[in-house]
C-alpha positions as CSV (number, residue, x, y, z in Angstrom):
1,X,110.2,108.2,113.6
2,X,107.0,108.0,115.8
3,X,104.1,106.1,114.6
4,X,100.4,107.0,115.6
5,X,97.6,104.5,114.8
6,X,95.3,107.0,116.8
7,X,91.7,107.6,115.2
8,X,91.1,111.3,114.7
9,X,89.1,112.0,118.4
10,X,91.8,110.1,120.1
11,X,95.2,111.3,119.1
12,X,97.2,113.4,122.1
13,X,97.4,117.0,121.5
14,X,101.1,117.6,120.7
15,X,102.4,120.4,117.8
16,X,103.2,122.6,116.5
17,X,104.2,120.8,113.4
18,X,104.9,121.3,110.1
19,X,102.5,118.6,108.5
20,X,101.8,117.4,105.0
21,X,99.1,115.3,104.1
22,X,98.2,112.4,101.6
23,X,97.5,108.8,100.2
24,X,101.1,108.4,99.2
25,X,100.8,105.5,97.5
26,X,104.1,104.4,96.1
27,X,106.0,107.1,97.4
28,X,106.6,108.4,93.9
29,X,109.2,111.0,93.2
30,X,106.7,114.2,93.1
31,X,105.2,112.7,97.0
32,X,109.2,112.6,97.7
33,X,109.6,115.8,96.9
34,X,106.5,117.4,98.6
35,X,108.0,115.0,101.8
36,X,111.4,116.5,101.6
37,X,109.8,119.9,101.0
38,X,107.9,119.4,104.6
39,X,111.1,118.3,106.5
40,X,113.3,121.0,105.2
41,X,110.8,123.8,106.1
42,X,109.9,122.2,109.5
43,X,114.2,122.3,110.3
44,X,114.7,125.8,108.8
45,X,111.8,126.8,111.6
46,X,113.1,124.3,113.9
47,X,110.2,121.9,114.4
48,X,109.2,118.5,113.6
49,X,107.8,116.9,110.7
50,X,104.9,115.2,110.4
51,X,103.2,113.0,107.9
52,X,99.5,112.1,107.9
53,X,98.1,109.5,106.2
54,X,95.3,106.5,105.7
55,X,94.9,103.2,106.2
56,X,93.1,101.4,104.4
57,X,93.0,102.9,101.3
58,X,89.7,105.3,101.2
59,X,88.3,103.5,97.8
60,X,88.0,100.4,100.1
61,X,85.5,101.8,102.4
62,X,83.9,104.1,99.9
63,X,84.1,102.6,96.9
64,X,85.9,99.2,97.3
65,X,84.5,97.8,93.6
66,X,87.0,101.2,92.0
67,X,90.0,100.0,94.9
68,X,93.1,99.9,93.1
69,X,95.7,97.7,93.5
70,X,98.3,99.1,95.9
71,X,101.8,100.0,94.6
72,X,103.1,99.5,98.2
73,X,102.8,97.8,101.9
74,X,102.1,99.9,104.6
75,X,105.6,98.8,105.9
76,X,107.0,100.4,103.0
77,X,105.3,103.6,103.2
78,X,106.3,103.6,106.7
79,X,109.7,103.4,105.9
80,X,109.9,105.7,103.2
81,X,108.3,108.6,105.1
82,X,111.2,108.0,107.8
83,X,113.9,108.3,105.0
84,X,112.7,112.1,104.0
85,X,112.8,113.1,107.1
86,X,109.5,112.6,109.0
87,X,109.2,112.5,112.4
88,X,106.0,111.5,113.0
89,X,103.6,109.4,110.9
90,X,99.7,109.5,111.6
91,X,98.7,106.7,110.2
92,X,94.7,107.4,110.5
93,X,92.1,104.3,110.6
94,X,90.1,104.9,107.7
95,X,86.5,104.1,107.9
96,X,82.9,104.9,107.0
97,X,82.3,107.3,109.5
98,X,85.6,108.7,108.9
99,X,84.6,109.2,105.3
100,X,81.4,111.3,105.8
101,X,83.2,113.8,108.2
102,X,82.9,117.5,106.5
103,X,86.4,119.3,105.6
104,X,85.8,121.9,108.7
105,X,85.4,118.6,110.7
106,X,88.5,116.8,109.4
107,X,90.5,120.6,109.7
108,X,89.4,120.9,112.9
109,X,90.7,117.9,114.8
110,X,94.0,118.1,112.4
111,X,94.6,121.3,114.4
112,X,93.7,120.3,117.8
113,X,95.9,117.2,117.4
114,X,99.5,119.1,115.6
115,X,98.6,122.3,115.6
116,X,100.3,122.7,112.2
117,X,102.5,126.2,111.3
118,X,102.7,125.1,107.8
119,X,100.3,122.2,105.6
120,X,102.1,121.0,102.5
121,X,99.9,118.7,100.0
122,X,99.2,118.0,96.1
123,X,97.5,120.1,94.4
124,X,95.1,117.6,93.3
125,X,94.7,116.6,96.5
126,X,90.8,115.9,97.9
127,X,89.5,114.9,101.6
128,X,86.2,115.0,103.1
129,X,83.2,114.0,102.5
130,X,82.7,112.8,98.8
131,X,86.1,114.9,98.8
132,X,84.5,118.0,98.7
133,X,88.0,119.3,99.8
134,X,90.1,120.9,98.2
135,X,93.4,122.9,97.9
136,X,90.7,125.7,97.8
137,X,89.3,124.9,101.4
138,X,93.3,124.4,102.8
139,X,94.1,128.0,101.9
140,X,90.6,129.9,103.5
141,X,91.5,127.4,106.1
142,X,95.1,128.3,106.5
143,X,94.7,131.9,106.6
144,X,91.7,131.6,109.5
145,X,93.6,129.7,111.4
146,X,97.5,130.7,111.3
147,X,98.9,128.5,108.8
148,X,100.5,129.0,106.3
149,X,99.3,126.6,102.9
150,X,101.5,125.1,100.6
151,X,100.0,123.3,97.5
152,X,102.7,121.4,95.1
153,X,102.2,120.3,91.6
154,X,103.5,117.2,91.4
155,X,104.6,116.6,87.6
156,X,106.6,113.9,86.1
157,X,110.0,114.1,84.1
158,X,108.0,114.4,80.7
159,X,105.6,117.1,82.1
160,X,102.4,114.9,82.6
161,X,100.9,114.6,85.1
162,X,102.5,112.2,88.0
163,X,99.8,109.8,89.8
164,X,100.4,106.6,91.3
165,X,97.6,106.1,88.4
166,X,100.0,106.4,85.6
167,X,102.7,103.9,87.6
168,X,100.0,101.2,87.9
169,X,99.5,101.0,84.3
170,X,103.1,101.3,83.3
171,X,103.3,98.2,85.4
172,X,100.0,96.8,83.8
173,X,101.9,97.2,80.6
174,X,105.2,95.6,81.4
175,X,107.1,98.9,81.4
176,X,109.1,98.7,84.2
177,X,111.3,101.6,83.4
178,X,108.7,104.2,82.7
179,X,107.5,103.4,86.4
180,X,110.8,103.5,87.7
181,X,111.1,107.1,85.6
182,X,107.7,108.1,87.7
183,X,108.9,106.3,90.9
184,X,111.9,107.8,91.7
185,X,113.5,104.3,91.6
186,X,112.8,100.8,90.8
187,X,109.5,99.1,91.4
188,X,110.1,96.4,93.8
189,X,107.9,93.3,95.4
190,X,108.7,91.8,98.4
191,X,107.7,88.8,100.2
192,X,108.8,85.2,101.7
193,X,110.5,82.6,99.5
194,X,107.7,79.6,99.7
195,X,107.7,76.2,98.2
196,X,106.6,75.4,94.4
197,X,106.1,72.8,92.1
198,X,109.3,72.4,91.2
199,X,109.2,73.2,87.5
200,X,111.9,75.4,87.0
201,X,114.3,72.5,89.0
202,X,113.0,69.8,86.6
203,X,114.1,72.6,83.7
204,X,117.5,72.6,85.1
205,X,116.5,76.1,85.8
206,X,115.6,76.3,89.6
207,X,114.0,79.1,91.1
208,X,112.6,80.5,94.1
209,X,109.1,81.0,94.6
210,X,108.0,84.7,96.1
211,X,104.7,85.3,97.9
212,X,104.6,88.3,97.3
213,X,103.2,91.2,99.8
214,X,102.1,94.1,97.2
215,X,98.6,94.0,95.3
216,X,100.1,95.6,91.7
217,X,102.2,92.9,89.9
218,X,104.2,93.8,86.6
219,X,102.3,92.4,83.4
220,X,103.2,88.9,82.8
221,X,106.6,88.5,81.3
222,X,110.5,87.4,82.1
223,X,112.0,90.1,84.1
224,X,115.6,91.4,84.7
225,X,115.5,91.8,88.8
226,X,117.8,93.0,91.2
227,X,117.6,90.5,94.2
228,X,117.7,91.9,97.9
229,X,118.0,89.8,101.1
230,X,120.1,89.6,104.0
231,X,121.2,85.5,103.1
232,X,124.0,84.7,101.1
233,X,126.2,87.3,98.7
234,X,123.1,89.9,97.9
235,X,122.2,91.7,96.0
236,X,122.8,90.3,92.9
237,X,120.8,89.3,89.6
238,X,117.8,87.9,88.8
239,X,115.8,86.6,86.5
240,X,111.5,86.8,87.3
241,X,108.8,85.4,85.8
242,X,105.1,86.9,86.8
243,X,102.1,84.8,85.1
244,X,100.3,82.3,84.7
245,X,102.6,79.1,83.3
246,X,100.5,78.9,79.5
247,X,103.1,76.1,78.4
248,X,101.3,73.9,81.2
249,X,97.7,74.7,80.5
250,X,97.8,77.4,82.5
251,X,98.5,77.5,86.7
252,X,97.8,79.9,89.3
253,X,99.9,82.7,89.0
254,X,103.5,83.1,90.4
255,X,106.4,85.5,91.2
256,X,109.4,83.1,90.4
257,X,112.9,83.9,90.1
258,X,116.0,82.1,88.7
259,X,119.5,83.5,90.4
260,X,122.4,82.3,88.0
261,X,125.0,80.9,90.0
262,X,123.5,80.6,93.3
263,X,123.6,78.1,95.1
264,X,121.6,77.8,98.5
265,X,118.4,77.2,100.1
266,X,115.8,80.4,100.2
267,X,113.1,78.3,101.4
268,X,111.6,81.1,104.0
269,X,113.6,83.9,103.2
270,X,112.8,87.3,102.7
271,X,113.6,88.4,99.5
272,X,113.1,91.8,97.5
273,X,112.9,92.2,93.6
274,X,113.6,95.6,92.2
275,X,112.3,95.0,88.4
276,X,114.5,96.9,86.2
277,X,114.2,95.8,83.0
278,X,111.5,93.7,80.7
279,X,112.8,90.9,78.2
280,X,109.1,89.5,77.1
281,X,105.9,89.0,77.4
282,X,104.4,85.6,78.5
283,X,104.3,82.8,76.0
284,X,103.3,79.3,75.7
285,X,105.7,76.7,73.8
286,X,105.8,73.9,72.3
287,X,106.9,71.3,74.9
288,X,109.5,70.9,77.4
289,X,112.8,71.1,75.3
290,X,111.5,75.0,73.5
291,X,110.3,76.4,77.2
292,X,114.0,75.3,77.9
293,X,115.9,76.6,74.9
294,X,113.8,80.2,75.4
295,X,115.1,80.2,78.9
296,X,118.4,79.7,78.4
297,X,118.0,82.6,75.7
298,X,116.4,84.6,78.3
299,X,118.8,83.9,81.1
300,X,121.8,85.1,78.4
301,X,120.1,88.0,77.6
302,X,119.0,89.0,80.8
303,X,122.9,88.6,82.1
304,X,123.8,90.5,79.1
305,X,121.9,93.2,80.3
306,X,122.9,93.2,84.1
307,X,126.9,93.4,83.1
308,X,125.7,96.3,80.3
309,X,123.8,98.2,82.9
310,X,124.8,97.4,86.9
311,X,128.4,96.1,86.9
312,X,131.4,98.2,86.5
């Protein structure tokens, strides 16, 4: 997949492409399937695919104190428009000036640039100034200007509406597997293994220590995780903690994960965690010996729940 970084005056005139537009934050299962949708109508006509696409995130220029806390990297977005079949992702510099260009404006240089035969987007979907754009303005536009408009509801298994809204607070609320139910697939957090205090060792529990690359964290609890990483015997389980450390007096927060029976150095590795299911909320105990009594009752429960659910 080809990747532009162009602003909108400066990308090459190329097209005609079938083209389908967004935030796509999360790459939930209703902006797969409005991807998918794209790729297969651009091969039944036999032309490319093309995705376009903002970074950073519009509230952070418009409205940075209403920003939300990303689902995903750009990486990952990146990599998930490849696997539905895009062959091009415009990935266009967002900025103020960028923000205060009219639809017709925005339209305008879309076509110059792709010269798109078909546009696929949400329905709820909004661009130009003060988003004064709507699926409304795609279709007038579409029919002045020889292509054809596609607008998609994008609805979740339960009928509601699907938002990468509604998947941040599932994950505000610990619910790890109504997000997953919205995402498509698991929520995961990626990020290089780093060096901690040590606690978990001293536990006789030792764990390794993510810094983590996404902005929106799970609510503080123990996790069941599916580790990821390209050392060792992976993937395999895992067993996170996301807070704050309350039995201590409270520390800065941390993504740590215990891995029954590995054995290893991860110091600087890459590791992803694909939360599947949550055993608790965050606690604080009573000294030492009941934080390690409730992890070893976590740790049981948590493999409990991996044989259950992923083996076999």
């Amino acid at each position: 997949m080809e990747v532009w970084r162009h602003k909108l005056e400066a990308a090459p005139a190329v097209g005609p492409y079938v083209v389908t537009l967004g935030n796509f934050d999360g790459v939930h299962r209703g902006h797969r399937e409005l991807l998918e949708r794209a790729a297969e109508r651009a091969r039944e006509q036999h032309l490319p695919a093309a995705v376009v696409t903002f970074d950073p995130h519009p509230t952070v220029v418009v409205a940075p104190e209403r920003k939300p806390l990303l689902l995903m990297t750009l990486t990952q977005r990146l990599a998930e428009f490849q696997s539905t079949g895009m062959d091009l992702a415009w990935v266009i510099p967002f900025s103020r000036s960028f923000s205060e260009l009219s639809p017709g404006a925005f339209l305008h240089a879309l076509k110059r640039a792709l010269s798109p035969a078909e546009l696929h987007v949400g329905k709820a979907f909004g661009f130009g100034r003060n988003r004064s754009g709507d699926f409304h303005t795609l279709e007038a536009w579409g029919q002045q200007s020889n292509c054809v408009v596609f607008t998609h509801a994008l609805k979740a298994p339960d009928g509601g509406r699907l938002s990468s809204t509604r998947i941040r607070q599932a994950l505000d609320a610990g619910d790890v597997s109504q997000a997953a139910e919205l995402l498509g697939h698991s929520y995961a957090l990626t990020g290089i293994v780093v060096e901690g205090e040590r606690r978990g060792r001293h536990l006789g529990f030792p764990t390794a220590n993510l810094r983590w690359e996404q902005e929106q964290l799970p609510g503080h609890g123990v996790y069941v995780t599916e580790v990821h990483s390209r050392y060792g015997s992976f993937p395999r389980l895992g067993l996170t903690n996301i807070g704050e450390k309350p039995t201590f007096c409270g520390q800065a927060l941390s993504v740590e994960t215990f891995l029954p029976d590995f054995e290893g150095d991860l110091y600087g590795a890459s590791l992803e965690l694909r939360f599947l299911h949550r055993i608790r909320g965050e606690r604080r105990f009573e000294g030492m010996d009941a934080l390690r009594s409730q992890i070893a009752s976590d740790v049981a429960e948590g493999q409990a729940w991996w044989d259950n659910h992923c083996l076999g």
